[in-house]
Structures are given as C-alpha cells and as structure tokens.
N, C-alpha and C positions, 0 to 999 in steps of 0.2 A: 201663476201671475195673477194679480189683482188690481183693480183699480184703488186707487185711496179715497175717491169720492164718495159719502157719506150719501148720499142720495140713490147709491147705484146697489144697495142691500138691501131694498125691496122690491120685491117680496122676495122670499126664500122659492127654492124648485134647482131645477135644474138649471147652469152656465151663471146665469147673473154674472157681477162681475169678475168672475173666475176665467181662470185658460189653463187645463195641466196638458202637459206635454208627455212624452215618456219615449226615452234613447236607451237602449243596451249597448253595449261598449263590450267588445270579446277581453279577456282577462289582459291579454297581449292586444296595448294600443298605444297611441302615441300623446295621450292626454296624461293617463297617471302610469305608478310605476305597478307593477304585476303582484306587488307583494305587496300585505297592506303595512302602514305606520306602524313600528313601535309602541308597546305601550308606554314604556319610558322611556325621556328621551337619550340619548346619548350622553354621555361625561364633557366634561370641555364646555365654552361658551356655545350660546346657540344661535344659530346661521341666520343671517340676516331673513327677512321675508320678504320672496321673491314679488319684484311690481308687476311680471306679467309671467302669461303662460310660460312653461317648460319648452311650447312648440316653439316661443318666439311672437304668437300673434297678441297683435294689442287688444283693448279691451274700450268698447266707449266708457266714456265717463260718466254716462248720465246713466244708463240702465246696467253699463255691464257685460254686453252682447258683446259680440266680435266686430270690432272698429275700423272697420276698412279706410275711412276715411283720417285725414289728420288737419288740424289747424292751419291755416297757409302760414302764420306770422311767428307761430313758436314751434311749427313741424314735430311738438310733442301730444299736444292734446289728442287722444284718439276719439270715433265717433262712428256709433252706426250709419249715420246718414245725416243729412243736411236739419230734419228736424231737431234732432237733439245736438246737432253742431248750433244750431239758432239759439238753441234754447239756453242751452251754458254757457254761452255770448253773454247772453241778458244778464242772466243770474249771479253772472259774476266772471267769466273768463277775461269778459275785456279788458278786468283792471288790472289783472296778474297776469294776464299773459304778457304785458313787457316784462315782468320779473321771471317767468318762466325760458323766456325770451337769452334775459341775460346768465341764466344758469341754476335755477334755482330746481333745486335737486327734485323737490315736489310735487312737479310737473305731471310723475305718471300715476300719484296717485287717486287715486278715485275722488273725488268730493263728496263731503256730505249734505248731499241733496234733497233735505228730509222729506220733502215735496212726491220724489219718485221713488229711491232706494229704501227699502227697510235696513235696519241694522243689522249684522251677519251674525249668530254665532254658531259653535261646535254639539251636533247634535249625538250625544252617548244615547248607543241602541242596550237595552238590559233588557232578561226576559222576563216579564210579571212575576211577580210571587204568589205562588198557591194560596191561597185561602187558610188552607191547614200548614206548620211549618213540617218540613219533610223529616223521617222518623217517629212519626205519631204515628200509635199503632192505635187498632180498632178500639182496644179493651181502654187507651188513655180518651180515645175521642168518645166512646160508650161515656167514661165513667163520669166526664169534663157535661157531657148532654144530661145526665143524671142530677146532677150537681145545679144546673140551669135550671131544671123543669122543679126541684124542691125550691128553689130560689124564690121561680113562678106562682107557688102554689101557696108558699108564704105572704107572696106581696098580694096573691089572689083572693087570699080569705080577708087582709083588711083593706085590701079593692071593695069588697062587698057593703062593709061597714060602713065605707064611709060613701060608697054609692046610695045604698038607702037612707044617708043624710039630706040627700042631693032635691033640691026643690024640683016642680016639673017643665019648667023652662030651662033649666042647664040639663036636664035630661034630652031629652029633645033635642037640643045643640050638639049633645054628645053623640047622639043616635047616629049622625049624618054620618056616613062610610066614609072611607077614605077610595076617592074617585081614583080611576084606571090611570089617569093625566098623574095623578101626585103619585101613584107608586111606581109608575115609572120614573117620574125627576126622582124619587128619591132612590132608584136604584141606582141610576145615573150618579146621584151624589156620593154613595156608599163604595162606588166603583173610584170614582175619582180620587175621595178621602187617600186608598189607600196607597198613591201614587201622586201627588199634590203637584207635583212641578211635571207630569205628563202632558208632551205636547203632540203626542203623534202613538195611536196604535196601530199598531202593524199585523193581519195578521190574514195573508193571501189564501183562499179558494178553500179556508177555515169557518172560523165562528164569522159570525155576520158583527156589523156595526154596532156601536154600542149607543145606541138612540137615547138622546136628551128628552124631546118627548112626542107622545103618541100622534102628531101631528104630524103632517107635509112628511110622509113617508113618500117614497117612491114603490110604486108595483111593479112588477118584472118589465110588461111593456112600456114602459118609461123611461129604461136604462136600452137604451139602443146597441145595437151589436156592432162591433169594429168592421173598419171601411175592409178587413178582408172577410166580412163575414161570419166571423166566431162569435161565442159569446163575452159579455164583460163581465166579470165577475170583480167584486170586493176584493183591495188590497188594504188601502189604510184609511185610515179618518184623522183629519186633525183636529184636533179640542180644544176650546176655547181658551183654555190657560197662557194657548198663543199670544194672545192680544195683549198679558201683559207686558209684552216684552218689543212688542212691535212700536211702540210710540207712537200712537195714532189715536188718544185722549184727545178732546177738543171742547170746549166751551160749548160747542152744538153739537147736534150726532156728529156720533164717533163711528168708523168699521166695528162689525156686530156680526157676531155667528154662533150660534147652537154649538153647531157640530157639522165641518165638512167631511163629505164620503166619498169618494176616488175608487172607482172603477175602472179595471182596465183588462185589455183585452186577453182569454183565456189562455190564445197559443203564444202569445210574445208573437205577435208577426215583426214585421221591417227588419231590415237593415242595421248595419253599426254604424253606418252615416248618418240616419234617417230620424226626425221628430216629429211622431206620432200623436195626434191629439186624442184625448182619452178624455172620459166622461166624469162629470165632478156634480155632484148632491150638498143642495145648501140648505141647512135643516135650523129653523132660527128656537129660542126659547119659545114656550107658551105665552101665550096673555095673561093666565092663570100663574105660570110661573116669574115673568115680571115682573108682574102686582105683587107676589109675597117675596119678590129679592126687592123692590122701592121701598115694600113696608116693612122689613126688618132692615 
C-alpha cells in the first residue's frame, strides 16, 4: 500500500509512504481454488468476470477492501466504512446512484478512482536467464573469451595512437576513474537491459537485492525482526519500471523510487486469517545519477 502524494517520498529509508502486509493461505481455502489457472484457456466463449468474491463478500469501491458496509439509497454500492462511503459520495456516487438505483447493471463495479486505486494488471512470474545460454560448453565460452581479448588488443594498440595524439587537458579529463556510485548504477543498468519490462525480483533467503546505488543502504540493525522474534530476511524488491505503468506522471512531482526491498519474516509466523506487517526499504536514485538521466 502507498500513498499517491508526491510529498510523502522524501527522503528514502525505511516505511515512508509504504505498508506491506503479508497473509499465507493453506493450499485448501476458501478464497481461490487449490489448483492453479490453466495456461490456456478453455474452448468455447469465455465466462463472464465475476464482480465479486467466489465467498460472496462485497468489495469497497473505493480502495477494494472487504465492504461491510453498503449505500442506504442503492443498497449496491459497497464500502469499508463511512470514510470512503463519504468520499465516493462526493466524487461522484450521488449522481449515479439514482441510475444504480433504477437497475443499472454497473452498480458493482469498482470505479475508476484515479485519485486512490492504481490500475490492476496480470503479473507473469519467469525464471531469469543465465547470462551464458545453456549448452555452452567450457571449450565454446574459452574460445568466444579468446576471440574478445584479440578484439581488445587490436582496438588497444590504436587506443595508444590515438591516445598520444591527445592534448594534456583531455588527458587529465580522461584520467578521472570511474567512481564506486557510477559502477554500481551501471551494473544496475546492465542487470535491468537484460529484462526491460522487469517489475518485481523475487528471490527469498538467496542473493540479496539488486541496489540501484551505493547510497541509503540499510545495515543489518536497521531491518528489525518480526513481532514473533525471528529474523527478516530479503524476499523481493520492486523496480522502478513499475511506475510506468501506474499513471501517476504529473506536471509537479510525480511518486519516485530507486528501487523497493521487502523483508519479511524468516519462519513465515501467523495464521491463514491473519495480516502480518512486514518491513519495506525505500532506496531512491543518486544525485549523481539524476543529474546524468536530466542531462541525457
């Protein structure tokens, strides 16, 4: 959960405007069914989509939660509580709820609220691809490194050439290393390339997070341990490629993240009732990386 206010994304650290929750559901429950979806769908038209839960329970209209409450005047609208029953008042229930009123089929479905809901889509989990493609054998990755390093060694010697053309103020310019900050964003960027529409890495009590940059790290005592005591450890991080998709662009600041990292607790505690708040890392770009994504 986040807020959409543009004000509330600084600084980076730990909660800002973040809230992650985290529910286990035993296979056998009464939310989905035990076996997952098909990959393709069935033959025949496809079945309408359902306006509410499987259980039967409504949904507010405004965030999505479990709606206990419902409209007095169209007895369809559902609502977690009086704030957001107020609030879809204003924004527009009053006008349609006589049309809801007189039957209009619409009634249960969500509105779009740009203000509070993002827009939903279906998120395909796939496992990274190796770096090497699989069936490369040693003698083909040998002979592919060999191949590289003659490459190197050709563009090396008229490196030199045209280096000692080089006056001693582009020397100098050139001298400057490439700082600890820039090879991390660029390994960050190299990581990303090869996955472009990556919105979410996943990968629990494994490799660690994949840091945008050398900044606003968290250290061990930072990451607090779950209310039963355990440790939290890395599950997933979401990646900024997010944001293209959430429609939250604006004329002034817009929502802004590096890179979120989601921590959560080592034994799985709670219950299959139960919503657990877990720990979430707001890691933003550099200053340094800013300034060279404004000036390109």
């Amino acid at each position: 959960f986040a807020c959409r206010g543009p004000a509330c994304y600084r600084p980076a650290g730990p909660g800002g405007p973040f809230r992650v929750f985290r529910n286990q559901l035993p296979r056998r429950n009464d939310a989905y069914p035990e076996e997952p979806p098909p990959e393709e769908p069935p033959p025949g038209p496809a079945p309408a989509a359902p306006r509410r839960l499987g259980s039967g329970a409504a949904l507010c209209r405004v965030c999505g939660c479990l709606g206990p409450r419902c409209c007095g005047r169209c007895r369809r609208a559902a609502y977690c509580g009086p704030e957001h029953q107020a609030l879809d008042w204003r924004r527009g229930h009053r006008r349609s709820c006589g049309q809801h009123a007189a039957g209009d089929d619409s009634a249960d479905a969500i509105p779009e609220h740009n203000e509070f809901l993002f827009p939903e889509y279906e998120i395909l989990i796939e496992p990274e691809e190796p770096e090497f493609p699989a069936g490369t054998t040693d003698d083909e990755q040998s002979a592919e490194d060999t191949s590289k390093d003659a490459k190197q060694e050709e563009l090396g010697a008229a490196g030199i050439a045209a280096f000692q053309s080089l006056d001693e103020e582009t020397l100098e310019a050139m001298a400057k290393h490439e700082t600890d900050e820039e090879k991390i964003f660029r390994m960050f960027k190299k990581q990303v390339a090869a996955e472009p529409e990556q919105i979410i890495r996943y990968c629990r009590g494994g490799e660690g997070p994949l840091w945008v940059s050398g900044e606003n790290r968290p250290e061990e005592k930072d990451i607090p341990n779950c209310v039963c005591g355990a440790k939290r450890i890395f599950e997933f991080q979401i990646m900024p490629q997010l944001l293209n998709h959430l429609q939250v662009d604006s004329l002034g600041e817009s929502i802004d993240w590096g890179t979120l990292v989601v921590y959560t607790c080592a034994d799985s505690c709670g219950g299959a009732n139960q919503y657990l708040e877990e720990f979430i890392w707001k890691q933003d770009h550099s200053m340094a990386q800013l300034y060279e994504a404004e000036s390109s």
